[in-house]
N, C-alpha and C positions, 0 to 999 in steps of 0.2 A: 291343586286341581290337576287332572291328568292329562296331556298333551293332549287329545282329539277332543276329549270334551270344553278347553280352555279353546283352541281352532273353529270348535262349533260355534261358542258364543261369541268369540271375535268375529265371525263371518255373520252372525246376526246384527252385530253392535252397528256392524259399518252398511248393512244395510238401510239401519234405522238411520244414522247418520246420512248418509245417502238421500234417502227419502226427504230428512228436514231440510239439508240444503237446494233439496230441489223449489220449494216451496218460492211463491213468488217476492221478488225483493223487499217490496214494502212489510210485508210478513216475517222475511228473516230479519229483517230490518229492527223488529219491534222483539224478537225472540232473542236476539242478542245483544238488544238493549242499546243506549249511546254512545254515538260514533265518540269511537277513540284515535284523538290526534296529537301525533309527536313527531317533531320538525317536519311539520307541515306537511306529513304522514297520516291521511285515515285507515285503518286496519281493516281489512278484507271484511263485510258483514259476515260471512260463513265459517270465516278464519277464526271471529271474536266470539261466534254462537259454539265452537267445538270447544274453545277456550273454557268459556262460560259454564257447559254442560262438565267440563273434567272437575271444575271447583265445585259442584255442584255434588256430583258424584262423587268427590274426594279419591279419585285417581290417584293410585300409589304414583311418585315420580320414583324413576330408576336409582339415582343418587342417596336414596332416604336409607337404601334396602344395602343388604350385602350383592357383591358383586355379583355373585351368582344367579341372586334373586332378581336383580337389575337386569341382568340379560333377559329373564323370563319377562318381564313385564316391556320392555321394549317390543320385543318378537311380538306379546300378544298385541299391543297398540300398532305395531305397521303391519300385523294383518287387520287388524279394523281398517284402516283408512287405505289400505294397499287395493281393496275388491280383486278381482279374477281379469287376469289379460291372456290369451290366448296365444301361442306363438308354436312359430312352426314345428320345433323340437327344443326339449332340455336333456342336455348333456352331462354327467357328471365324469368328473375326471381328477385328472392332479397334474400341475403346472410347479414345477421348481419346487416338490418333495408338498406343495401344501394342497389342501381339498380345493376345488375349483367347479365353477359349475357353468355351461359355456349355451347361449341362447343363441336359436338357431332361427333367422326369421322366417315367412313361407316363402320368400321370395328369393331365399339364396340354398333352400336344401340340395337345389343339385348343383351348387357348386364348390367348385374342390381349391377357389382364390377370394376371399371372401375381404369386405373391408373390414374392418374390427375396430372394437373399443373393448380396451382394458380396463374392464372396472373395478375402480376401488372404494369400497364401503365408508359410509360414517361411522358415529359412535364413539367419540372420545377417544380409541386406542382400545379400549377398554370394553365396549359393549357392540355388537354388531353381527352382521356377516351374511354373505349372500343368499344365504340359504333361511336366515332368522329372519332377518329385518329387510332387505333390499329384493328379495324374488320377484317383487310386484313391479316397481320401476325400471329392472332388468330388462323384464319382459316386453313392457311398455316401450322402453326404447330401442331394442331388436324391432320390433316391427313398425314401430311409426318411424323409426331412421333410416331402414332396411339393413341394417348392418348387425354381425354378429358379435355380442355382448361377453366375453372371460371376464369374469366374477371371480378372484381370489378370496379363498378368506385366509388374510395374513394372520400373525401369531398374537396375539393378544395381551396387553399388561392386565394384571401386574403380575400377571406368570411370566411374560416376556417383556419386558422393559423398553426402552430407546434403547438402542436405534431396531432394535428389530420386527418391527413393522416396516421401516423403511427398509432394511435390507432384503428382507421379502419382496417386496414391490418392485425395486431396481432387478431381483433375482428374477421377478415372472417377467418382467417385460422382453428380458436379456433372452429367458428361454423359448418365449413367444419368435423372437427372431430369429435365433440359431436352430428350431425345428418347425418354422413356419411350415411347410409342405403339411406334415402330418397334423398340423391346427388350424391347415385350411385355410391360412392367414394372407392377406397379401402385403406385403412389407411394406408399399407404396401409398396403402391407406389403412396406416395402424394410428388410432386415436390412442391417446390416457385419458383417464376422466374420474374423478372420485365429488362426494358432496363433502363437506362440513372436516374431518379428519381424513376422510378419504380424498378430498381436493388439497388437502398439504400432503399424503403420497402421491398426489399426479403429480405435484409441483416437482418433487425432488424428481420423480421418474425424468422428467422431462430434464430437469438438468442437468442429470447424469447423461440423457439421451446424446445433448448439445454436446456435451463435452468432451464425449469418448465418439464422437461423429456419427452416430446408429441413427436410423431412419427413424421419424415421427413426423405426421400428419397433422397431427391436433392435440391439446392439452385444453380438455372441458373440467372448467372448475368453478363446482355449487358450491354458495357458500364456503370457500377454503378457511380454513384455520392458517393463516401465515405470520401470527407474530405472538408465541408463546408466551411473551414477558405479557403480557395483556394491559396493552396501558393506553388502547383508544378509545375515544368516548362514546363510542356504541357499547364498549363491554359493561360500562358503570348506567349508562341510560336505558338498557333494555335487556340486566342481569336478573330482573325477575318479573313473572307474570305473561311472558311472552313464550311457553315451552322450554329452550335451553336456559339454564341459571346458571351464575353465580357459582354455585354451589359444586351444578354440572361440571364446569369447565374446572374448578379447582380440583375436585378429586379425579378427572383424568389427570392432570397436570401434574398431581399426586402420585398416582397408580403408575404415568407414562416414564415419567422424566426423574432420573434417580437424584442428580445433583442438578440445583440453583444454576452451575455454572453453565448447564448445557442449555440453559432460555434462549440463549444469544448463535446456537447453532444451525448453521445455516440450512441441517437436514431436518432440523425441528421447526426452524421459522425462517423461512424461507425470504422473508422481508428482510433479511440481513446477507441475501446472499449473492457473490458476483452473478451476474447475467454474463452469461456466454455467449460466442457468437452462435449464430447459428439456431438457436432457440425455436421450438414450434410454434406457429399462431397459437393464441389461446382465448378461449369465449369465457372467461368469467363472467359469472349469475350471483347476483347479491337480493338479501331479502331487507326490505325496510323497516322492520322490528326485531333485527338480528343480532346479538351480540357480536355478531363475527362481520357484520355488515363492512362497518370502516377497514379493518386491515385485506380484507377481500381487495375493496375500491385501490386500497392502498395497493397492492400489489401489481391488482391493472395497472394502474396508473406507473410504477415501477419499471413493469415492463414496455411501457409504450415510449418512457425518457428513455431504455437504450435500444430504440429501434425494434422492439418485439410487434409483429402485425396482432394488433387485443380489439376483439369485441366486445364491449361490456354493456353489461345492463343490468339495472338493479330492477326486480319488483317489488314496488314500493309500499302493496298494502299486504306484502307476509310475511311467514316467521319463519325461525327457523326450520329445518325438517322436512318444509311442504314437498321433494321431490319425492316422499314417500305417500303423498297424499294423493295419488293417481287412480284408486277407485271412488273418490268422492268428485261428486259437479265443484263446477266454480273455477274461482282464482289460481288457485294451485295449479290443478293438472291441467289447463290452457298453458299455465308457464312451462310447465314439465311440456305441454305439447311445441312450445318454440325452442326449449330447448334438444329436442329430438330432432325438429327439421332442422336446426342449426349445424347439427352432428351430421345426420344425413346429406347434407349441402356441403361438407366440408370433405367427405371422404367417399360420395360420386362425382 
């Protein structure tokens, strides 16, 4: 299908979506059929009814397809569920040799000191990128934060292997600092932030940050991936059925990570790795039907035994993904809305 005609029908798809979750509870209630509960977890009704409608429609998952086909079908599903956010300007540029795309909210165009968040995308390593899949929540968080959004999109396996995603990410945030003036940046309120694979490059950013002593503000991390050997029990309780699988995580793990030996690396799983002093507060967001749920919590938790200031909170009836789910009603984009004001409160 060709790029604006697949764009059309995704902007219609999530309109209809749209629509049904608007419908009133008792209604979605019966449309998405019986509450589903696990550890004492019921699943968002709206969350279970999009679920429903993908088995229904037999929605290619990305995983199934080849790589390249997998990026397409990602991109078209977070523009369904992404809808339209306005914001004050989008910027395309390049930040440390890679494309970047920098959201400008209406509240800071005339200003030449801005607070910022460095974002880094989901997707496995493997599928992604600001411009595909993350445009929508960019947006959204530029202007419900007030703060301006750099969107890297780092190099990709398995044309680019570990460690280089992360060495990208360490590279933009490094160059973010040494040429703030001309990115408008104010050093004194520069966030990281990524969801899912992009919350394990915030992780590393930030402890490279800690370490070589460079200023950082905040480390928001959705959903993070921090423990590549994958051996907690959300990964085996909620590997299929719930959006990310099973399946999902093994072939990044695949595509990502060349050798067994590098599971245990502490730039790939960051649950293995010293805590510096110095370390940025950080707001991890966990979802309650997440594969990635437990080693998130896990990590919190990590960093609050050596003194890290952690805000945590899990929401308990979602899945993975939902921070891209910000033009649909409901569950999701209410989360996605405190985790905005969370950002915004941390870097005014």
């Amino acid at each position: 299908m060709r790029p604006r005609l697949a764009a059309v029908q995704a902007r219609i798809q999530g309109r209809t979506l749209a629509g049904l979750l608007s419908l009133p509870d008792p209604v979605l209630r019966r449309l998405a059929g019986p509450p589903v509960v696990v550890d004492g977890q019921t699943l968002d009704p709206g969350t279970q009814l999009v679920l429903r409608l993908q088995r229904l429609l037999r929605e290619p998952a990305a995983e199934q397809h080849p790589v390249a086909e997998g990026r397409e079908i990602l991109a078209a599903q977070s523009l369904t569920v992404g809808g339209r956010h306005p914001v004050g300007a989008v910027l395309d540029t390049v930040l440390a040799g890679l494309p970047t795309r920098v959201y400008v909210p209406r509240a800071l165009l005339a200003s030449a000191s801005r607070p910022t968040l460095l974002f880094l995308h989901g997707g496995g390593f493997i599928y992604g990128g600001g411009h595909a899949t993350h445009d929508a929540p960019c947006r959204f968080l530029a202007e419900r934060a007030g703060v301006q959004v750099v969107a890297v999109d780092y190099r990709l396996a398995p044309e680019a292997p570990f460690p280089a995603a992360y060495d990208d990410s360490v590279a933009a945030y490094r160059e973010l600092l040494s040429d703030a003036r001309s990115h408008c940046v104010d050093v004194d309120r520069l966030a990281v932030g990524g969801d899912s694979a992009g919350g394990n490059l915030a992780t590393g950013v930030a402890l490279a940050a800690a370490r070589e002593g460079l200023p950082l503000a905040l480390q928001l991390l959705v959903y993070p991936m921090t423990d590549c050997t994958a051996s907690s029990v959300s990964r085996r309780t909620f590997g299929e059925g719930f959006f990310l699988t099973t399946a999902f995580m093994d072939l990044a793990t695949e595509s990502y990570v060349p050798s067994a030996d590098l599971l245990r690396d502490p730039r790939l799983s960051p649950l293995f790795a010293e805590i510096p002093d110095g370390l940025a507060p950080a707001h991890v967001v966990t979802a309650g039907f997440d594969p990635l749920r437990d080693e998130g919590e896990a990590y919190a938790s990590r960093l609050e035994e050596a003194g890290v200031a952690v805000d945590s909170r899990r929401e308990p009836g979602l899945i993975h993904g939902f921070l891209n789910w910000v033009g649909l009603p409901g569950q999701a984009r209410d989360a996605v809305g405190r985790i905005a004001d969370r950002l915004g409160a941390a870097l005014h």
